[in-house]
C-alpha positions, 0 to 999 in steps of 0.5 A, spaced: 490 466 553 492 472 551 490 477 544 497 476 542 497 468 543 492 467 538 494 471 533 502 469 533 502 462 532 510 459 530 508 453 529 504 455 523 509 460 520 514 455 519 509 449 515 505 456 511 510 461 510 511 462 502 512 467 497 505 470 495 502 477 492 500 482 496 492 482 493 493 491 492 489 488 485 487 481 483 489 479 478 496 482 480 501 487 477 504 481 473 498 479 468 498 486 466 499 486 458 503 490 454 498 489 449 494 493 452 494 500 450 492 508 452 486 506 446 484 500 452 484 505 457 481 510 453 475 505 451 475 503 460 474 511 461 468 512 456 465 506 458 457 508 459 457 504 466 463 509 468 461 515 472 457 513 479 462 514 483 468 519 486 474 519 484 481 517 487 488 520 484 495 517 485 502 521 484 507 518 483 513 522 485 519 517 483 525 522 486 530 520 493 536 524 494 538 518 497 537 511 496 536 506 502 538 500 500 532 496 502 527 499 498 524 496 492 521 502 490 520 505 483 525 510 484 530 515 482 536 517 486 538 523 485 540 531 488 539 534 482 532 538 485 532 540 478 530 534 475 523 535 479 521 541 475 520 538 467 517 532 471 513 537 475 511 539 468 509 533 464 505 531 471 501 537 470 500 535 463 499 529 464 492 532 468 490 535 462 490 529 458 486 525 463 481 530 465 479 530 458 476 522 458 472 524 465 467 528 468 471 532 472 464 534 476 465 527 479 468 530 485 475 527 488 474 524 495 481 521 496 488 523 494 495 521 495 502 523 493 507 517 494 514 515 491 520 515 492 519 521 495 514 527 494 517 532 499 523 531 493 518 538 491 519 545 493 514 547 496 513 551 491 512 546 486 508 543 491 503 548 490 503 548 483 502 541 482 495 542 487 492 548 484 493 544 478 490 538 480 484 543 482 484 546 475 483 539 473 479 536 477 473 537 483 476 535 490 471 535 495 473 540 501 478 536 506 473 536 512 470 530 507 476 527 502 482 523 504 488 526 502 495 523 504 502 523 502 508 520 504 513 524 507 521 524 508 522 526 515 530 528 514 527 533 508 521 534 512 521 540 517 516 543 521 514 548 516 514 544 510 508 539 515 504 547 515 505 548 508 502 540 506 497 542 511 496 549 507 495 545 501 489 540 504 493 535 505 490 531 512 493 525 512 501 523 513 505 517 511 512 517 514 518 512 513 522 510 520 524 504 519 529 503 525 531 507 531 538 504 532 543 507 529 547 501 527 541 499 523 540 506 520 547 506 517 547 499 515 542 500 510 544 509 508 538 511 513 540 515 518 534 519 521 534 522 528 529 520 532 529 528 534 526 529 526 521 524 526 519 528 533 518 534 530 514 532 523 509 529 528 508 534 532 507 538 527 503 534 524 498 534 530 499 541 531 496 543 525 490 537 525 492 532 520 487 527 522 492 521 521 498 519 522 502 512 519 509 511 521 512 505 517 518 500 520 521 494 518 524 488 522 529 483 518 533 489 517 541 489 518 544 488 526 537 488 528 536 485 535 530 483 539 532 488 544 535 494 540 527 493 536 524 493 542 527 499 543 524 502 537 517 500 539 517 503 545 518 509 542 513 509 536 508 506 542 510 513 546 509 517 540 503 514 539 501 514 532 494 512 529 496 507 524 503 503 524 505 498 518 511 493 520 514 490 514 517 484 514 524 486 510 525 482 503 532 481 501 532 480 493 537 482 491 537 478 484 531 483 482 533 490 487 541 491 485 541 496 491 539 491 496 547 489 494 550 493 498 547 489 504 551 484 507 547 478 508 551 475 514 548 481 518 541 479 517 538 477 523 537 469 523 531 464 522 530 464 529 530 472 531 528 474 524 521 470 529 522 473 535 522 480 532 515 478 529 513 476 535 515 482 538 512 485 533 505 483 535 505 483 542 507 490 544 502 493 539 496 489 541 498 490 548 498 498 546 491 497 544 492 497 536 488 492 533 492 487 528 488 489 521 492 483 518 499 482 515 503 487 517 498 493 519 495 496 525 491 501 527 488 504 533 480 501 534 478 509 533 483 509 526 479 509 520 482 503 518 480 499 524 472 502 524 471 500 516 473 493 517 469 492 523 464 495 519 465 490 513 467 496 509 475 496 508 478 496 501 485 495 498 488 498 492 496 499 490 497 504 496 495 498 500 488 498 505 483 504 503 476 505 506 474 508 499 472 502 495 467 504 490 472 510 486 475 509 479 482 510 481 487 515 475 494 514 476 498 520 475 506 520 474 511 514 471 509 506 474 503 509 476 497 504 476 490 506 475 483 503 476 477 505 472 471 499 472 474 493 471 481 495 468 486 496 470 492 500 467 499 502 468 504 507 466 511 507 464 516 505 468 522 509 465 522 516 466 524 518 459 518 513 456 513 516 460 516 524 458 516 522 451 509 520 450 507 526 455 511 531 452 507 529 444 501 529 448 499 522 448 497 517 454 503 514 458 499 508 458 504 502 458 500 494 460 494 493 463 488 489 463 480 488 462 478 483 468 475 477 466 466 475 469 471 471 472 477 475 475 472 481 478 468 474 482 475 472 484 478 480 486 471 481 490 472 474 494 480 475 495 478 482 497 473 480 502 477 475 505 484 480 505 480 487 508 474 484 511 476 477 514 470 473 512 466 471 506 459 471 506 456 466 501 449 469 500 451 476 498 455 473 492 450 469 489 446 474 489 451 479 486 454 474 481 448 469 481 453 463 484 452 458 490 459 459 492 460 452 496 458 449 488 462 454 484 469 454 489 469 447 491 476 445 490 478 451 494 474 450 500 477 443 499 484 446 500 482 450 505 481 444 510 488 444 512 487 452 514 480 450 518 485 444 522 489 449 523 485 454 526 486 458 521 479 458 518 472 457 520 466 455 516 459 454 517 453 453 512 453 461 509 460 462 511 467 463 512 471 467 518 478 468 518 480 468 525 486 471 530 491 466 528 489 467 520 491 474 520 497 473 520 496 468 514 491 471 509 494 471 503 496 465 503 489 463 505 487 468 499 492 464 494 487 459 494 482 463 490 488 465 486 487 462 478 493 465 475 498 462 481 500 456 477 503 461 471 506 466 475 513 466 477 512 466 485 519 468 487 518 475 484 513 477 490 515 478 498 514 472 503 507 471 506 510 471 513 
């Protein structure tokens, strides 16, 4: 039997396919409360067991100069380049303000702009917003940080990768999608292969570390055979992470997915044949399949830190840095800092208000609970690492964890039936087959499921 056999099993999708969070936190994004406060935050930050570890900091860049219809993204559509300079502004602001709660002496070692699109900047404001951040903040060299962004490779050209470069940018995120230019024009992304090409090459050329290409099947007019022709490509171009999404049509919470004809979408049946294909051509490539939608090549930063138990998630997705405070800079941007997590306004004009009089844009949050902090640790482990090991939670929680969760292990023997999971005296594995399913078999863990209004988040499969 091949990789690819145990890890698409279509008997299962049917019977587990749901909607359910993505775990970038727990407790997730919808228990944050708008009781809490920039003085909660203020309180987080100042808490004397802050301060041992590096730091991760977020950029929001919430500019597109064109909207894709599929994206559910906190965004701003716009062709005003001159949006960006009083943003710009408030960002740098923003360092100011945030700096002051930290030891700015505590180095930075992972980065990452995300958006929207960051390259909506000039290059010029892209300097600016760096040196800022180094003026606030200590970033260790980029031979030993992360530091990413996420690119628009129709406003991206060779030279603006050298530039990034230039700044210490090392990693690079880029959108694809679909190569098929039916499909591209069904959801307003039309992007020739040829500038894909050129980002890459320059990316390789001036020694960024990684690259991560995103695409999505589901998509309008898309066909197994048009896919495929996309991921012949993608495997041609070969870059060391790739995220496979499953397109969410949900029109009724992103109006700009109104524009996409439902009758275009693929069928049940070939909406799974085109995940089928999925898997199989990139295990097939080599790629190691992380979980849900994520791949990498087993020399990727990724794949090493899962097979060595030290993956991680945070709300930019899998990460290898666990043990930093995350700041988040920019509207709708999230933070985490000990155990709270904390949330910028999501309207522009409100996180510019709060800004420009110099407060925190701090708009909801939470402090997680003895409880929340066991049950994230459990989810995590089993969504990153894909096992949970009894032993080492008792003696950092003092639990027997077969006592502490047996309603959950309960639940969980229809996946053991399923060869989804395994478990043993001190353990619990996900296997091949449950990669594909570890959110839904992370939701058993999950408390709060019961009050949270499910058709909000994505489907599992």
């Amino acid at each position: 039997m091949s990789d690819a056999d145990l890890l698409f099993r279509p008997d299962l999708i049917a019977k587990y396919g749901a909607n359910g969070p993505r775990y970038t936190s727990y407790p997730t994004a919808l228990q944050f409360s708008e009781q809490f406060d920039p003085a909660d935050y203020r309180r987080a930050a100042a808490d004397p067991g802050a301060g041992d570890t590096d730091l991760s900091l977020y950029f929001h860049i919430p500019f597109c100069d064109t909207v894709c219809f599929y994206c559910g993204c906190n965004k701003i559509a716009t062709k005003n380049r001159a949006r960006a300079k009083p943003y710009l502004k408030q960002l740098i602001r923003e360092l100011d303000l945030q700096a002051a709660l930290f030891d700015t002496k505590r180095p930075v070692s992972q980065l990452h702009w995300g958006g929207g699109t960051p390259t909506f900047l000039s290059l010029e404001e892209m300097s600016a917003l760096m040196a800022a951040t180094r003026e606030y903040f200590t970033l260790r060299p980029d031979t030993e940080g992360e530091y990413s962004i996420e690119i628009d490779p129709r406003e991206a050209s060779a030279s603006t990768i050298t530039h990034l470069r230039n700044l210490g940018f090392n990693r690079l995120s880029l959108g694809v999608q679909d190569f098929d230019p039916l499909v591209q024009h069904a959801v307003n992304r039309v992007q020739p292969l040829e500038m894909t090409v050129e980002c890459m090459n320059a990316a390789r050329a001036n020694g960024f570390e990684s690259i991560s290409v995103d695409l999505i099947y589901g998509l309008p007019h898309q066909s197994v055979a048009s896919f495929r022709r996309t991921l012949d490509t993608i495997l041609l171009l070969a870059p060391e992470r790739l995220s496979v999404f499953g397109y969410a049509h949900m029109p009724h919470l992103f109006k700009m997915q109104r524009h996409i004809d439902p009758a275009a979408l693929p069928s049940p049946a070939t909406r799974l044949a085109l995940l089928q294909l999925v898997v199989e051509q990139l295990t097939d490539a080599g790629y190691v399949y992380i979980g849900m939608d994520h791949f990498a090549l087993p020399t990727d930063e990724l794949a090493i830190a899962q097979k060595q138990r030290t993956l991680h998630r945070n709300f930019q997705g899998y990460s290898t840095r666990a043990e930093c405070d995350l700041i988040g800079f920019g509207a709708s941007s999230i933070g985490k800092v000990g155990d709270v997590y904390a949330q910028n306004a999501k309207d522009l004009p409100v996180y510019g208000a709060a800004i420009d009089a110099g407060r925190l844009a701090t708009a909801r949050g939470i402090r997680l609970s003895a409880d929340d902090r066991l049950r994230r640790d459990v989810i995590t482990e089993l969504m990153c690492n894909l096992e949970l090991r009894f032993d080492e939670f008792e003696a950092a929680y003092g639990v027997h964890f077969p006592s502490a969760f047996a309603d959950e292990l309960v639940r969980l023997r229809a996946f053991e039936d399923d060869g989804l999971v395994a478990r043993s005296t001190n353990r619990l594995e996900v296997l091949p087959a449950g990669r594909m399913f570890v959110r839904n078999i992370a939701m058993v863990f999950d408390r709060y499921l019961g009050t949270q209004r499910l058709e909000r988040f994505s489907r599992t499969v």
